[in-house]
Structures are given as structure tokens and as C-alpha cells.
C-alpha positions in Angstrom: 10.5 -5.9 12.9 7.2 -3.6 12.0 5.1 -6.4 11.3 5.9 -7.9 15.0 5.5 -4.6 16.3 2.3 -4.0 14.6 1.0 -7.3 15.4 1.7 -5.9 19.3 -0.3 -3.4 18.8 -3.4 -3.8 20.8 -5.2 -0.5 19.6 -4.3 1.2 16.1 -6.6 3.5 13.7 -5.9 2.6 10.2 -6.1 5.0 7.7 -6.9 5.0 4.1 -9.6 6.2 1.2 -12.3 4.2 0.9 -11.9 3.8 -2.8 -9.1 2.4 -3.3 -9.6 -0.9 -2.1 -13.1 -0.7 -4.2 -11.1 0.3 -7.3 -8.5 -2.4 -6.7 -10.8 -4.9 -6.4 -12.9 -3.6 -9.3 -10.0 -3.9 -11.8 -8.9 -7.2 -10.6 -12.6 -8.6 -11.3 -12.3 -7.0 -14.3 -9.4 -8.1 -15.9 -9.7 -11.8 -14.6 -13.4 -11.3 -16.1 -11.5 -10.7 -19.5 -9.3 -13.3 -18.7 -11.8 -15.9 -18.7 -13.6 -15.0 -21.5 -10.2 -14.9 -23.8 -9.5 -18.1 -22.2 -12.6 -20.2 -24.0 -11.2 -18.9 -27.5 -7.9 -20.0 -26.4 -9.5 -23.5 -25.4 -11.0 -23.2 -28.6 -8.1 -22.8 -30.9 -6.3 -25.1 -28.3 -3.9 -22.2 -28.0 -2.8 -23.2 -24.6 0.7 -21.1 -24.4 -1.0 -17.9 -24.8 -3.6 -18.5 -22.3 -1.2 -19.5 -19.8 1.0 -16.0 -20.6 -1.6 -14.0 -20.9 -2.6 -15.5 -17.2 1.0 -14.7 -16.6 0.7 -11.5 -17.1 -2.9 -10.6 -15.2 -1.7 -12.3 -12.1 1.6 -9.5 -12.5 -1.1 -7.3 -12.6 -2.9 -8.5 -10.4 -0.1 -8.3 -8.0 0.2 -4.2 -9.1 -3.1 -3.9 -8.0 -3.5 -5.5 -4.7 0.4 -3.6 -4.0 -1.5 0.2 -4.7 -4.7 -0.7 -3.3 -3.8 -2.1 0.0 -1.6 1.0 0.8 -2.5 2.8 4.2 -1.0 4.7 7.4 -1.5 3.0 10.2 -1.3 4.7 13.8 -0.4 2.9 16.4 0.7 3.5 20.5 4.1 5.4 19.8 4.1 5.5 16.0 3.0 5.8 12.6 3.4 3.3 10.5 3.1 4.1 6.3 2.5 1.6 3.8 3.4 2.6 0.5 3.0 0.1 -2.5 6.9 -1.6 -2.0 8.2 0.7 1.0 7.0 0.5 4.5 8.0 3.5 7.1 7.5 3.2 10.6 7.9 7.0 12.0 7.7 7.5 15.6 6.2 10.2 17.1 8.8 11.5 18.8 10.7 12.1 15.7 7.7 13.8 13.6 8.3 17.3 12.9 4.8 18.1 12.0 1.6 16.4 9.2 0.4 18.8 6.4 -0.8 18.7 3.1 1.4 19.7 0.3 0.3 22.1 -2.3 -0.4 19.2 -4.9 -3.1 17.8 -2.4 -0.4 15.2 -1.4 -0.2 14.3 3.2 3.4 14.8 4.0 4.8 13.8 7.3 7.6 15.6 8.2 10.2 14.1 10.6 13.2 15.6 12.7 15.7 13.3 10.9 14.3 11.3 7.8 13.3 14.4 6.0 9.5 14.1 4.8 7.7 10.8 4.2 5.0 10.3 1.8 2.3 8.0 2.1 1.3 6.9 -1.0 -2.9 6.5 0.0 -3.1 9.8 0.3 -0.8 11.2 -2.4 -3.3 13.9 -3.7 -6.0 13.4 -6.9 -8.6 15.4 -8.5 -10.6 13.7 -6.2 -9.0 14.8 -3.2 -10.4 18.4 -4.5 -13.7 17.8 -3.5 -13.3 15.4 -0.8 -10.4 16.4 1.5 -9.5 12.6 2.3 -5.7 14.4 2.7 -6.5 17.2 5.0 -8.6 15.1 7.3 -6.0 12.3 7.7 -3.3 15.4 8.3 -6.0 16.6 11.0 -6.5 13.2 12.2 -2.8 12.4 12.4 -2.1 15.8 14.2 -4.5 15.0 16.9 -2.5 11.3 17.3 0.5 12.9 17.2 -0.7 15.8 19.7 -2.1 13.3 21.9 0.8 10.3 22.1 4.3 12.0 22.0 6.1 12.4 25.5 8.4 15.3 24.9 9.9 14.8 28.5 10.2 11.1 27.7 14.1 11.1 28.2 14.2 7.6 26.3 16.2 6.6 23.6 16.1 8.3 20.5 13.7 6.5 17.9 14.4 7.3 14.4 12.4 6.8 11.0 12.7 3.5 10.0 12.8 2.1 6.3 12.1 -1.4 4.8 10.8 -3.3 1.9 6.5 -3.9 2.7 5.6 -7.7 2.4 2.7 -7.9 1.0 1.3 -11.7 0.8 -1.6 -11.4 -1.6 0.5 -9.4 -4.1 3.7 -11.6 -3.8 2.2 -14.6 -3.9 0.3 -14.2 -7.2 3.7 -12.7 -8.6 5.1 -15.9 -8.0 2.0 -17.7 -9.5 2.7 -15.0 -12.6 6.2 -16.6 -12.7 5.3 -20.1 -12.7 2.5 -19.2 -15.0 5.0 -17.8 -17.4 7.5 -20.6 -17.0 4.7 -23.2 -18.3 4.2 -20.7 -21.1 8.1 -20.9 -22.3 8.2 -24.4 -21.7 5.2 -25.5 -23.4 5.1 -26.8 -26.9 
């Protein structure tokens, strides 16, 4: 349901830090760098079963990697959606309470009836410290939230909603890590 409604969406402002898709795909091009060179002494001893569990293991995470570093909040026309690394919240405005930081540096989204939700991208660091990344997005978000809720919109009553985040790139290598470690058991 949030990935149709997303897809709907004809205008949305994504949010997220900027380094964590760098870092994400830093450490992914570093450990398959790795990879490749333990692979020729594999080839070398013709250890094969190792170098298809060890590949087993990178592409799980892999899969870690591309779940943390493609985490964002995503505002769209009558709510914010959250992307944490295996939940997904879709929040509408109407049910947001208010957006602040919390004393650990953390963005909290607080909501009439979910309680507060947490996104992950902006969960505070010693980063944050010097570069505010969670105070502007609270800012940011505010001004959304100021801006698109209808409190004289006598409509239905929206609620937080909760599901499990698809995320294909990270899925589908921890199926490949699967396979991978399947032809690792089952090779002699």
C-alpha cells in the first residue's frame, strides 16, 4: 500500500544525509574489493567452498549495507513517509503531534496515536554535533507539516501506519547470499 501510494505521489522532498549513501557504497566497494583479492588465493589453492561462503557472507553484508544506507523520510502530499532499515512508517499529517530533536541528537516524530516514530537516517551521531543534519530535517519537516495539514478537514481519521520496507537491492543479494551459501554446503 505505501509503495503504490508513493509511487502516486507526483511531488515529494526526500530526505536523508548525504553520507550515508557515500559510506554505504564505500564499504560495499570495499569489502567486494577484498573479496576479489581473497578470491585469486582461493582459485589458487582451488579452495572453491570457501570462496563461495565467504561470497556468502559479503553479499549478507552487502544486503546490511544497502538496508542502513538507503534509509530516508520521505514527504509527500498528506504524509510522511519513514524508511528505517526493515520498518517503513507512513505518518500522516493529520496525526503528527509535533517533529523535534531528541536530547541524544536523534529526529523524533511525534504522533497523536502511534506514540513517537524514529527515523533511523537521522538517529543522531557525533557528526550530527557539528552539522545539524537532525535539526534542519525537524525544521524542514515542521514547515511540511505547517504547510499540508487541514485541521478543518472533517475526513476520516488517518492513523500511523506500520509495515515491513521492501528493499530490492538488499533482498535480492540476500537471496544471492543464500544460494551462494547453499553451493558452499553442497560442494565437495
Amino acid at each position: 500500500m505505501m509503495r503504490e501510494r508513493l509511487q502516486a505521489q507526483d511531488r515529494r522532498r526526500v530526505l536523508r544525509r548525504r553520507s550515508w549513501p557515500v559510506l554505504s557504497w564505500s564499504g560495499i566497494g570495499f569489502l567486494w574489493a577484498l573479496y576479489l583479492l581473497a578470491l585469486l588465493s582461493f582459485l589458487a589453492h582451488e579452495n572453491y567452498r570457501d570462496a563461495l561462503l565467504v561470497a556468502a557472507v559479503i553479499s549478507a553484508i552487502t544486503a546490511l549495507f544497502r538496508r542502513i544506507g538507503s534509509c530516508r523520510i520521505v514527504l509527500l502530499d498528506d504524509a510522511i513517509l519513514v524508511e528505517n532499515p526493515i520498518m517503513a512508517y507512513l505518518v500522516p499529517y493529520r496525526d503528527v503531534r509535533g517533529v523535534h530533536t531528541a536530547s541524544g541528537g536523534g529526529l523524533e516524530i511525534e504522533t497523536h496515536r502511534a506514540g513517537s516514530v524514529r527515523p533511523f537516517a537521522f538517529g543522531g551521531s557525533l557528526v550530527d554535533a557539528f552539522f545539524k543534519t537532525s535539526q534542519r530535517a525537524a525544521a524542514e519537516i515542521q514547515v511540511e507539516f505547517a504547510r499540508k495539514r487541514n485541521p478543518t478537514d472533517s475526513g476520516a481519521e488517518e492513523k500511523t501506519t506500520r509495515s515491513i520496507r521492501p528493499c530490492r537491492s538488499a533482498d535480492s543479494l540476500l537471496v544471492l547470499a543464500l544460494l551462494l551459501a547453499v553451493g558452499a554446503v553442497s560442494f565437495t
